[in-house]
C-alpha positions in Angstrom: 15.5 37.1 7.7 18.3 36.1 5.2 17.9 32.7 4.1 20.3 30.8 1.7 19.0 27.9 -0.4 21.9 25.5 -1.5 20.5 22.4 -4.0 17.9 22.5 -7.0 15.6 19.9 -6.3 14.1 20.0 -9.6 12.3 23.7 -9.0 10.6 22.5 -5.5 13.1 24.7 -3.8 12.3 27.3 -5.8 8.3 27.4 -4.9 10.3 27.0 -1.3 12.0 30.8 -1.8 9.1 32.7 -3.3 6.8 31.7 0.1 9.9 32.3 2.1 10.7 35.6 0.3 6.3 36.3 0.5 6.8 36.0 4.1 9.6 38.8 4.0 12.7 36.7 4.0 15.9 38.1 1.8 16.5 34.5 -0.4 19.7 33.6 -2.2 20.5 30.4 -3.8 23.4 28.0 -4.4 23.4 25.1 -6.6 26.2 23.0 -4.3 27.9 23.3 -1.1 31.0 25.1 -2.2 28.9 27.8 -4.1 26.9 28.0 -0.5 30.6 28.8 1.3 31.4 31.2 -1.1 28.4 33.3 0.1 28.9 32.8 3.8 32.4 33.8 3.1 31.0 36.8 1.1 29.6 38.5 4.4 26.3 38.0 2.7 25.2 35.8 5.4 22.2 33.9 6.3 20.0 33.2 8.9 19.1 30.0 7.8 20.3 26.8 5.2 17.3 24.9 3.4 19.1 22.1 2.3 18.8 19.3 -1.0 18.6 16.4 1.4 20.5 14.9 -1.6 23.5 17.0 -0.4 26.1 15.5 1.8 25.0 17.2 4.8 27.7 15.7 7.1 30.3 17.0 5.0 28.6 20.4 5.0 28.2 20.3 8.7 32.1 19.8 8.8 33.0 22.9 6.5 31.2 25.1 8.2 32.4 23.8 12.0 35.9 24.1 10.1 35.7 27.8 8.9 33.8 28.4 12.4 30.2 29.7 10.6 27.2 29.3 12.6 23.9 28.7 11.0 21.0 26.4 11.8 20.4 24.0 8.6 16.9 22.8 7.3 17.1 19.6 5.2 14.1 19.4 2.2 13.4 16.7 0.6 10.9 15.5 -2.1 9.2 12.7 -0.4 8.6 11.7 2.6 11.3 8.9 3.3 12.0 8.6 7.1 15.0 7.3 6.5 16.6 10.2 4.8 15.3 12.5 7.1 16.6 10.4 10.2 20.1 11.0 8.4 19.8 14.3 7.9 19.1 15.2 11.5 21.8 13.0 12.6 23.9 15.1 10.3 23.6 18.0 12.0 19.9 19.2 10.2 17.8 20.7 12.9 14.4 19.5 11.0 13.2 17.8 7.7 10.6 19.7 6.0 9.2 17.2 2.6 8.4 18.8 -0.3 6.1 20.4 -2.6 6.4 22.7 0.5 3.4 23.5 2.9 3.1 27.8 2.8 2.2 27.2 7.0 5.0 25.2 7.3 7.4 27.4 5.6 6.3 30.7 7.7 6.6 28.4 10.9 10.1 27.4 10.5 11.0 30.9 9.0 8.9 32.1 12.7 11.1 29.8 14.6 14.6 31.0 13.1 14.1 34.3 13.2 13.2 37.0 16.3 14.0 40.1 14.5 10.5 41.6 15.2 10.0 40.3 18.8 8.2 42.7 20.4 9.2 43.3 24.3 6.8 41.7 27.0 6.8 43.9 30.2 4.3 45.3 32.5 6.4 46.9 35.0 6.8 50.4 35.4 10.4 49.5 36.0 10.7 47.8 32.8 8.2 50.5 31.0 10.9 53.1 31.7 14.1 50.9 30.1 11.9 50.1 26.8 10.7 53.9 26.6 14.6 55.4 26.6 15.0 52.8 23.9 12.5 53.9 21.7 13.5 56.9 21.6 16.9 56.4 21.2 16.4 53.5 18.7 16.3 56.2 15.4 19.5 57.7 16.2 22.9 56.3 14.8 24.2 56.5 19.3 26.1 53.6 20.1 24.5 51.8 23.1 25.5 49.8 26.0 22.7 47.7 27.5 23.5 46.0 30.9 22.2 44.0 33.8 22.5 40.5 35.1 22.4 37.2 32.8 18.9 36.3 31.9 17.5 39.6 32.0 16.5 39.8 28.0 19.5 42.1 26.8 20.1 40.7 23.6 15.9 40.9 23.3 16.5 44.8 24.1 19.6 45.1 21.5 17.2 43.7 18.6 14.4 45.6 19.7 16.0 49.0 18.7 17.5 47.6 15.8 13.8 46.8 14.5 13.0 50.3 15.6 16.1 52.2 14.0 16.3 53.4 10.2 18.8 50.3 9.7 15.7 47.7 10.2 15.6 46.4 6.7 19.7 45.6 7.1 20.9 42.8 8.9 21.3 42.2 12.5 24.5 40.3 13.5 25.5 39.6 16.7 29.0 38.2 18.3 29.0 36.5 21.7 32.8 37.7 22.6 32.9 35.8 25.3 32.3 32.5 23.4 34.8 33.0 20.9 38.6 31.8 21.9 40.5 35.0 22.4 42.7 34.2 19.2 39.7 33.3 16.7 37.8 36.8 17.9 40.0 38.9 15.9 39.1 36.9 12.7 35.5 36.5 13.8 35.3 40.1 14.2 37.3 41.7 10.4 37.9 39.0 9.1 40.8 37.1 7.2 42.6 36.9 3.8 43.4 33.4 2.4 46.4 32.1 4.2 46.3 34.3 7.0 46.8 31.3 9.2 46.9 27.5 9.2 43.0 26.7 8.2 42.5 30.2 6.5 41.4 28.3 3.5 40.2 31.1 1.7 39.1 34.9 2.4 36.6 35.0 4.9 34.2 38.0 5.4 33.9 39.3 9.1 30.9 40.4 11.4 31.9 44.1 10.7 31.4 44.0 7.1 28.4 41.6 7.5 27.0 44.2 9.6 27.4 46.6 7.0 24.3 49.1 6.6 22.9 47.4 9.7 23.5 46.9 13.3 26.4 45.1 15.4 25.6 43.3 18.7 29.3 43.0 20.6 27.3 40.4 23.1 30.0 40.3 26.9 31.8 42.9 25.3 33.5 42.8 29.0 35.1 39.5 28.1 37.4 40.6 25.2 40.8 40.5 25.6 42.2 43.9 26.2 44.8 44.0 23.2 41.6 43.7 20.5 40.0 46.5 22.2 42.2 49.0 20.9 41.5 47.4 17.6 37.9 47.8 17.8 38.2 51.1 18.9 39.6 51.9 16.1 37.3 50.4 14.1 34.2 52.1 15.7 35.8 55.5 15.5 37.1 55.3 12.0 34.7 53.3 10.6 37.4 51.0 8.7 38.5 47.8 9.5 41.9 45.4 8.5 40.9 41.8 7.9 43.6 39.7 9.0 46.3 39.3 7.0 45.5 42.1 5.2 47.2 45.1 4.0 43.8 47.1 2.2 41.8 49.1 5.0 38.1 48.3 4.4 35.5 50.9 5.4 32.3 49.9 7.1 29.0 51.7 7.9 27.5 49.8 11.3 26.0 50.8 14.1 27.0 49.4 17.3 25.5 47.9 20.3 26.9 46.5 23.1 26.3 44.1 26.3 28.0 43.4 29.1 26.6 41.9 32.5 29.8 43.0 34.5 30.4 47.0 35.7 32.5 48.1 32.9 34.0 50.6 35.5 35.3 48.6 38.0 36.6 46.8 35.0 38.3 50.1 33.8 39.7 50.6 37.4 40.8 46.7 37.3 42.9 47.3 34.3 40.7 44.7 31.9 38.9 47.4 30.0 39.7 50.2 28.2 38.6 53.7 29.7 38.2 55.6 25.9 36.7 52.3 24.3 33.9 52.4 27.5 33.4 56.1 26.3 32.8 55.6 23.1 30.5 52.3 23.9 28.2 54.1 26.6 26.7 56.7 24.7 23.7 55.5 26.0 23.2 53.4 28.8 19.9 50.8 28.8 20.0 49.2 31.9 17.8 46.6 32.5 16.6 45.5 36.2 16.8 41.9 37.2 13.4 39.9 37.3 12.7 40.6 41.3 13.1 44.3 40.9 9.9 44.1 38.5 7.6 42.0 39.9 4.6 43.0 37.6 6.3 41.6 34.5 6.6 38.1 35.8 2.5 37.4 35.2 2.7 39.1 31.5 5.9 36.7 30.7 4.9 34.3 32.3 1.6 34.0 30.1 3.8 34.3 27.3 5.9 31.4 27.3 3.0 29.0 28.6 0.9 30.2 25.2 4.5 29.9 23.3 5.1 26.2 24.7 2.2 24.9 24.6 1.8 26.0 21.0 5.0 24.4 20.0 4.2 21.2 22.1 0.3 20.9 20.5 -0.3 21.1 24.1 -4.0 23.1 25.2 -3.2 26.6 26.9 -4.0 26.3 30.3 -4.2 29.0 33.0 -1.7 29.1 36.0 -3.6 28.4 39.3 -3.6 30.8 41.9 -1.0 29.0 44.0 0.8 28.6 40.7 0.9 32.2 40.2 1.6 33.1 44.4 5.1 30.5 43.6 6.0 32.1 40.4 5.5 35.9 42.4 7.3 34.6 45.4 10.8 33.3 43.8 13.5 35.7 43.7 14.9 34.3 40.1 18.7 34.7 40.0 18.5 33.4 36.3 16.2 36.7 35.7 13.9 35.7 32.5 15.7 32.9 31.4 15.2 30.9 34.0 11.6 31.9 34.5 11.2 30.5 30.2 12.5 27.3 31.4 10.4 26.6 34.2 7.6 27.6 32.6 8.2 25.5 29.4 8.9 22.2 32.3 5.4 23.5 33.6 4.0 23.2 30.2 5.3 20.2 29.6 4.6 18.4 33.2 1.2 19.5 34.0 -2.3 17.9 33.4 -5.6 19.0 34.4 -7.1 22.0 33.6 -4.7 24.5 34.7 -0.9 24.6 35.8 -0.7 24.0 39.6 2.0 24.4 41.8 3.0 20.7 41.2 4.0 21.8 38.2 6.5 25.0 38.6 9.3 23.3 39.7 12.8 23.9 40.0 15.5 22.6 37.4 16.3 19.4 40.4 12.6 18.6 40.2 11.8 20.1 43.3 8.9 22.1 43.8 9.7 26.2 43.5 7.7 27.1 46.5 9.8 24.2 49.0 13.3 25.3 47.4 13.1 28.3 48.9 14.8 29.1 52.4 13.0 29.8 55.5 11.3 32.4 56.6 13.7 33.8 58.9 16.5 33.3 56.6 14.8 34.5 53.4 13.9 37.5 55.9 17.4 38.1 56.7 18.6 37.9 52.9 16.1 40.3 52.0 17.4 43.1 55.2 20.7 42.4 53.8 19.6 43.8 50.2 17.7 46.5 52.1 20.8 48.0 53.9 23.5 47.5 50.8 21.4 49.3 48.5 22.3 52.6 49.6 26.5 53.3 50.5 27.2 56.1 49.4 28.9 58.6 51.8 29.6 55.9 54.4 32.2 53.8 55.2 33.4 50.0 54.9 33.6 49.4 58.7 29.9 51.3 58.9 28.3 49.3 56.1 29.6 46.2 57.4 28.2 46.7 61.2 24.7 47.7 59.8 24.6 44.3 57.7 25.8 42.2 60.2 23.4 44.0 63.0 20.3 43.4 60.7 20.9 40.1 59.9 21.6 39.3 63.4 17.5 40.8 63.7 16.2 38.9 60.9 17.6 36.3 62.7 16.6 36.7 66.0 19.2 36.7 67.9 20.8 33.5 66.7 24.1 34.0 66.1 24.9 30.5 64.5 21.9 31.3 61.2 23.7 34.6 61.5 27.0 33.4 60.9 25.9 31.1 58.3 23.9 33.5 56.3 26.7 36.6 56.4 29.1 34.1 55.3 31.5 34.1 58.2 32.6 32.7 61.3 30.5 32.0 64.9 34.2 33.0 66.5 34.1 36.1 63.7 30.7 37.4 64.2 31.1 37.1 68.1 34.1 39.5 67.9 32.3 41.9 66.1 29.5 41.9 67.8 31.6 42.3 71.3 33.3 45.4 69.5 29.9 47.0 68.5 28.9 46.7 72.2 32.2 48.0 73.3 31.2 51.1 71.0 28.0 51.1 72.7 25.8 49.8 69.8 22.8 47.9 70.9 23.2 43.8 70.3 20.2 41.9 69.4 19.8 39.3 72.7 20.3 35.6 71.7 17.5 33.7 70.0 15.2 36.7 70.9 15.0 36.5 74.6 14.5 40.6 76.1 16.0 43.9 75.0 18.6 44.7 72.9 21.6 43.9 75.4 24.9 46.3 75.9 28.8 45.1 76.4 27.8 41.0 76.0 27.8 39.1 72.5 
């Protein structure tokens, strides 16, 4: 936790740095906001800004927007004057903490900022296997690519063998590329020299040499522009980087980690990805399964982030009910994790009694998880159509297709119009490939269920 303290405050904010640095934060202070920029700039970084409330927030706010530096900001003040406070927050302050400062409050904010030491939740075996490959893999200096579906914790993964590596007392930095317009990246990434570019207003220190002694997160490393690969490549394999509009190679000690949420493969086959930069990201693969394909973590995260909410709400803990818990089981969560966090912080929120009922889990519409799922027979028929894609290899297009159609039709019993509407396609499509299985001789579910399986009629 690297926290930079820009104002005096006649010595309060210094009482402020020795809890923070007692609670094992890294403190530096600046006495105004230039002096603050020319630390950002520095690479020395910070996790978070305590603020003089004194200081022109606003105009802070704006010079960091401008120079694109992204840190939350904590205005400190000493007394309690609403008024300033309600300014600060409309400033861009994300809380007003009054001084002499309260130790609890100080660890609180400092808990809230920072997830460094996270430990992973999981239950499932599934999950169990993921977090075992990265322990052991966390103490080497191998570059890692971790991967899976949005939602499903990757960044959580990437810090968790960062805390576990021999680089855990250095800092942890990470880069959403696919956040970053593709012509600010570069300079996000090594940065830039003074007059590099209209709005270089002076040299700025990049993630690379931020990183330095630590650990790089390349968060949707898939969503860089192809041209800067090469130029991370280079960086990762030489272990120097050019700022821009520089002409002084800088070296840089880092180790990297990687996300992406997209097959890096197919993205090497589609031309948007370079083959030798995939290489020399996937030394080690994590992937991580999406929520449905580990069932017995939903409970233990789910327990989590009711005791987490409720904590930050000074709500009471309550217990899911057993309906509750049969809804949260039952949902197939395409946002993975995340999405399962924000119901349960709505179900936290929402709920009275003694425990939270299935009133409570509800989707992000308002509607209640359990009714905004499909049917029976159509949920049935999604879940054969996992069931048969899950295993292609060594068959063909035209085979893979016939089976999925064929056991959706099943699912479906017999109806050709859910059918239709479920694979995606045509009544007048589906008919004409079910008359050229039966042509072929392949039995064709009756309609809506009635007899056998019938042979040369669709």
């Amino acid at each position: 936790m690297r926290l930079l303290i820009i104002g005096t405050l006649g010595g309060q904010l210094t009482v402020a740095s020795k809890i923070a640095m007692d609670k094992g934060a890294s403190v530096t202070h600046a006495a105004s906001i230039e002096q603050g920029l020319a630390v950002l700039r520095a690479g020395r970084g910070a996790d978070l800004l305590m603020v003089d409330v004194a200081i022109e927030i606003h105009d802070l706010v704006s010079k960091l927007e401008a120079e694109r530096i992204h840190v939350p900001i904590v205005a400190c003040g000493v007394t309690n004057d609403a008024r300033a406070a309600v300014r600060a927050i409309h400033a861009g302050a994300k809380e007003y903490i009054p001084l002499p400062p309260d130790p609890d409050l100080i660890a609180a904010v400092l808990a809230a900022v920072t997830q460094d030491t996270r430990d992973m939740i999981y239950r499932d075996d599934a999950m169990a296997a993921v977090v075992k490959l990265a322990q052991q893999v966390a103490g080497s200096e191998a570059s890692v690519l971790i991967t899976g579906e949005s939602g499903t914790g990757k960044e959580v993964l990437a810090r968790f063998v960062h805390s576990r590596s021999q680089r855990a007392k250095k800092p942890f930095i990470s880069v959403n590329c696919a956040a970053i317009p593709e012509n600010l990246l570069e300079s996000e990434l090594f940065g830039h020299e003074k007059g590099a570019f209209t709005g270089a207003l002076g040299r700025r220190i990049g993630k690379f040499e931020e990183a330095d002694g630590g650990t790089l997160l390349l968060d949707e490393i898939s969503e860089m522009d192809v041209r800067l690969q090469a130029k991370l490549l280079r960086a990762i394999q030489e272990r120097v980087i050019d700022r821009v509009g520089g002409n002084k190679p800088v070296p840089v000690d880092i180790r990297i980690i990687a996300t992406s949420n997209r097959n890096l493969a197919e993205a090497v086959r589609a031309g948007t990805f370079r083959e030798d930069l995939m290489f020399r990201l996937n030394v080690v693969n994590l992937k991580i399964p999406p929520l449905r394909e580990r069932p017995a973590d939903i409970p233990e995260l789910a327990t989590y982030f009711i005791k987490k909410y409720s904590e930050a709400n000074s709500l009471p803990v309550r217990p899911l009910s057993v309906e509750a818990r049969r809804a949260l089981n039952a949902n197939r969560w395409p946002g993975n994790v995340r999405e399962l966090e924000n119901t349960l912080h709505r179900a936290v929120i929402l709920s009275t009694g003694t425990e939270i009922g299935v009133d409570g889990i509800l989707s992000p519409d308002g509607a209640r998880l359990d009714a905004s799922r499909g049917t029976g027979v159509a949920e049935q028929a999604v879940m054969a159509a996992e069931q048969v894609t899950r295993n292609l290899v060594g068959r063909t297009v035209a085979e893979v297709e016939r089976d999925l159609i064929l056991e959706t039709l099943k699912h479906c019993l017999g109806n050709r119009t859910h059918a239709a509407n479920i694979l995606g396609i045509s009544i007048r499509t589906l008919r004409n490939k079910l008359n050229e299985y039966s042509a072929d001789g392949a039995p064709i579910p009756p309609p809506h269920g009635g007899g056998e399986p019938m042979r040369g009629a669709a």
